[in-house]
C-alpha positions as CSV (number, residue, x, y, z in Angstrom):
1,X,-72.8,33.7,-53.6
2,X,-72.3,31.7,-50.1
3,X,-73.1,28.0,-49.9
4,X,-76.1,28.7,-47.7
5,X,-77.8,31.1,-50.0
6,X,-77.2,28.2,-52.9
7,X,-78.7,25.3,-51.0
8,X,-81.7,27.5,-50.3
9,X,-81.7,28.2,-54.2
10,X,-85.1,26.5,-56.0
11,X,-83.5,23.7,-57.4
12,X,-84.7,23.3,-61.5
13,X,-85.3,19.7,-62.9
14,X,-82.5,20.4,-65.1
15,X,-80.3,20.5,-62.4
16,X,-81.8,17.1,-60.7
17,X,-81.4,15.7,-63.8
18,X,-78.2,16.5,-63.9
19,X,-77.1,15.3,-60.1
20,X,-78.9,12.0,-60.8
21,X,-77.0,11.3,-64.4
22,X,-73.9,12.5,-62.6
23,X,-74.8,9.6,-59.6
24,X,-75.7,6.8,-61.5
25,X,-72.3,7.3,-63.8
26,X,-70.2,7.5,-60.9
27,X,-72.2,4.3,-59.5
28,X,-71.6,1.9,-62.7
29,X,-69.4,-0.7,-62.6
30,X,-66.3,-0.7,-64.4
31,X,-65.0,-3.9,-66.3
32,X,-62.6,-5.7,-64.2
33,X,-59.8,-7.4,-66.0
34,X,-57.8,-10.3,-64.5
35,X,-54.6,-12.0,-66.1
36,X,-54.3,-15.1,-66.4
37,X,-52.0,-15.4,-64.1
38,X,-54.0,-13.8,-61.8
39,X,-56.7,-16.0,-61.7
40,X,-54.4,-18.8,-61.5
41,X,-53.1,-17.6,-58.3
42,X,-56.6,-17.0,-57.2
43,X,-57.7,-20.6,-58.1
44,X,-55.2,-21.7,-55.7
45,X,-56.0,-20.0,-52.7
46,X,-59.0,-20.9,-53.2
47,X,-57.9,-24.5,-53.4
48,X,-55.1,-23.8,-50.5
49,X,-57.9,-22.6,-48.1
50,X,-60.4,-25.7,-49.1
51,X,-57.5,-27.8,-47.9
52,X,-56.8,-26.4,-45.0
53,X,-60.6,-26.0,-44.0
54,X,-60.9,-30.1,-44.5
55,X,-57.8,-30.5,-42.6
56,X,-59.3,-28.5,-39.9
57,X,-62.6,-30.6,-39.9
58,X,-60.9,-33.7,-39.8
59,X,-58.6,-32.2,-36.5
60,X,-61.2,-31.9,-35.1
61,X,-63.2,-35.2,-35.8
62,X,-60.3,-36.8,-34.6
63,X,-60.0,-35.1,-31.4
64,X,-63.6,-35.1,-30.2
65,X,-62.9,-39.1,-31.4
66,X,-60.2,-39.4,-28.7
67,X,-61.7,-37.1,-26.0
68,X,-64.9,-40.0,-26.1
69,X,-61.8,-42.6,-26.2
70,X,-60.4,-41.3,-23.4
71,X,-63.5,-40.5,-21.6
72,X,-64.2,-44.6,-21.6
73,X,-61.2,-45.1,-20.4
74,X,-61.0,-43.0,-17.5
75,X,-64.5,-44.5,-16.7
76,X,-63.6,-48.4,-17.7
77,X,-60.3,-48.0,-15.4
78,X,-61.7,-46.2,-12.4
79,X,-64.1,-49.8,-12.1
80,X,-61.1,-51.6,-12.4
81,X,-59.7,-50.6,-9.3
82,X,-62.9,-51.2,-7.6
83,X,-63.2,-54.5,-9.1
84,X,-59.7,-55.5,-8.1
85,X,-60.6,-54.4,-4.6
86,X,-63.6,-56.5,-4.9
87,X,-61.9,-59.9,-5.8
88,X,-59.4,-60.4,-3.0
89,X,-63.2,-61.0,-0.8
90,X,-64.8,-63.6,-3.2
91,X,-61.3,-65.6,-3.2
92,X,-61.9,-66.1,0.4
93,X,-65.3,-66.6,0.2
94,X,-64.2,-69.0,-2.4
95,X,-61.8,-71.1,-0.4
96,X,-63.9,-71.2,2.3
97,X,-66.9,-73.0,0.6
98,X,-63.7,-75.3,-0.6
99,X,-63.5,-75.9,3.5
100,X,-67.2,-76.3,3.6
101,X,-67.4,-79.9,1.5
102,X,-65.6,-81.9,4.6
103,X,-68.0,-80.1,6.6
104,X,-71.7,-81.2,8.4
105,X,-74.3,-81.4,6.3
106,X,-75.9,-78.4,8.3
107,X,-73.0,-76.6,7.3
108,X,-73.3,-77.9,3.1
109,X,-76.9,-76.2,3.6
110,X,-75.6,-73.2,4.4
111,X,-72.9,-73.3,1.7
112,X,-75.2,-74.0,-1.3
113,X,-76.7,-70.3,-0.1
114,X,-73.1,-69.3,-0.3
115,X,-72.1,-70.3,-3.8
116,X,-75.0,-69.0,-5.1
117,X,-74.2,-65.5,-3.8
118,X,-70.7,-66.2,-4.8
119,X,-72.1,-66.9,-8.5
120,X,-74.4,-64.3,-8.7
121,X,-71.1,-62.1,-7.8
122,X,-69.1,-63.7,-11.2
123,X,-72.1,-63.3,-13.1
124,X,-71.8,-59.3,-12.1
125,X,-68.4,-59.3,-13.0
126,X,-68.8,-61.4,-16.7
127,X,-71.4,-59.0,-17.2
128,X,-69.3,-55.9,-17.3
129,X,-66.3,-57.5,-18.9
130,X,-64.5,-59.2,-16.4
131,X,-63.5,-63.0,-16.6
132,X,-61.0,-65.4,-15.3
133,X,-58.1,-67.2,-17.3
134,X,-56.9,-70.3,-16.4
135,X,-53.1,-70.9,-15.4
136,X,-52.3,-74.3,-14.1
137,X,-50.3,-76.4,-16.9
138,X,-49.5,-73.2,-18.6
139,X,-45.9,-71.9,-19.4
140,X,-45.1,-69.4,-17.0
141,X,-45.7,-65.8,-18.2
142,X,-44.1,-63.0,-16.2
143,X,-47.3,-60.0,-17.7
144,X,-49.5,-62.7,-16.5
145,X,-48.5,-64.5,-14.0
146,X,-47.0,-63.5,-10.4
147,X,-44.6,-66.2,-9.0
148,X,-44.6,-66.7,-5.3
149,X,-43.1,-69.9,-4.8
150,X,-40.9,-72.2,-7.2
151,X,-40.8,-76.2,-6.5
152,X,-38.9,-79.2,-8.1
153,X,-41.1,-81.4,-10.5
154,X,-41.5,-84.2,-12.7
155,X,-44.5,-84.3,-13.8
156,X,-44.0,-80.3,-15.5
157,X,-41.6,-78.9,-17.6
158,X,-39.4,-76.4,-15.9
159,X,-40.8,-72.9,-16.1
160,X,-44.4,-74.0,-15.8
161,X,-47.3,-73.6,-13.6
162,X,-47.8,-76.5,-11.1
163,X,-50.7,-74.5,-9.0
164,X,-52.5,-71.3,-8.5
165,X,-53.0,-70.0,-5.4
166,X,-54.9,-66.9,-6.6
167,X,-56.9,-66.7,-9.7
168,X,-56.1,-64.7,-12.4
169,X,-58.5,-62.0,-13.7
170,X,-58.7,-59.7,-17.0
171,X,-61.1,-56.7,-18.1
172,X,-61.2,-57.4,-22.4
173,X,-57.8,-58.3,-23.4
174,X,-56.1,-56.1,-20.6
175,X,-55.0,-57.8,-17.0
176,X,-56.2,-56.6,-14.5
177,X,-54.7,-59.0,-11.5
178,X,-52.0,-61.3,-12.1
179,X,-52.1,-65.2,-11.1
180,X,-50.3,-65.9,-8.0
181,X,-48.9,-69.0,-8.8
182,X,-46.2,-72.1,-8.4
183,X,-43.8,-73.0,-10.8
184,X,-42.1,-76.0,-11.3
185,X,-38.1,-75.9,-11.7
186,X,-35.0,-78.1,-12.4
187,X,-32.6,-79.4,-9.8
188,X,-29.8,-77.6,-11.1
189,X,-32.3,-74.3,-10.8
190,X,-32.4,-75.4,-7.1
191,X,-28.9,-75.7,-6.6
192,X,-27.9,-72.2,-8.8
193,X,-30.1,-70.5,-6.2
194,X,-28.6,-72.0,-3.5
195,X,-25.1,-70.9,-4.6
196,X,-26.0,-67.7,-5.0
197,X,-27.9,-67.8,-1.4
198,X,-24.1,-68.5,0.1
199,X,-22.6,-65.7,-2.0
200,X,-24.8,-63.6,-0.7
201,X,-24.1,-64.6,3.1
């Protein structure tokens, strides 16, 4: 008998009974039987791939932690070369209203106006971070200070300032413009320099 002439056989219920029991016992799940050992070693991937999954997490905390860092940074230090840009005008408009006090009184008038711009401009800057630091009197600090002229004096210890000629300026703790400033020395500094002027020529 050919296959086609038995599919197109009348099938009996004893014969769907049959296919159905013979399904459902090739469908049953057998008992599975682990070892000890086994499920030991099963335990700890299981543990092994926690561990790796919270080390992944944290990765990645940290990094999205120092992209945002970073991110402030770039932003915090591209002001800060506009600010420093920004100071070198208010010292001279600074030292000019200094002129302006042996002036007219006309010319006081039109200096009040000026220092209250000039105010308005520090305000700005205290407002985003940005303040002074005084130098004169201070020991001289080579990260803070930038020496442009060294002068004998009594009245200082040596390796101090004696005056500023430009004002100092940080953003937080960071400097963003060093002091230009004078700083008192010794004799015997004067004469070691001159020595090794000669040696020199």
């Amino acid at each position: 008998m050919s296959e086609q002439e038995i599919d197109q056989m009348p099938e009996s219920p004893e014969f769907e009974e049959m296919k159905i029991s013979d399904f459902i016992s090739a469908t049953e799940s057998k008992p599975v039987t682990t070892s000890d050992e086994e499920l030991k070693k099963l335990h700890q991937e299981i543990e092994d791939y926690k561990n790796k999954y919270l080390r992944l997490l944290a990765d990645q905390e940290n990094t999205r932690k120092r992209q945002q860092k970073e991110k402030i940074e770039q932003m915090r230090f591209a002001n800060e070369g506009l600010i420093i840009d920004f100071l070198k005008p208010m010292d001279n408009l600074e030292n000019a209203l200094n002129f302006a006090k042996n002036m007219s009184d006309e010319v006081k008038n039109w200096a009040i106006g000026f220092q209250m711009i000039l105010t308005q401009f520090k305000d700005v800057l205290n407002l985003n971070g940005v303040t002074p630091f005084e130098s004169q009197g201070q020991q001289f600090d080579p990260h803070v200070h930038e020496a442009v002229e060294m002068v004998e004096s009594d009245e200082y210890p040596p390796g101090s300032v004696v005056a500023e000629f430009s004002r100092g300026y940080k953003m937080g703790d960071r400097i963003i413009r060093p002091a230009r400033v004078k700083v008192s020395r010794t004799a015997e500094e004067k004469v070691v320099e001159t020595i090794d002027e000669e040696i020199e020529n």
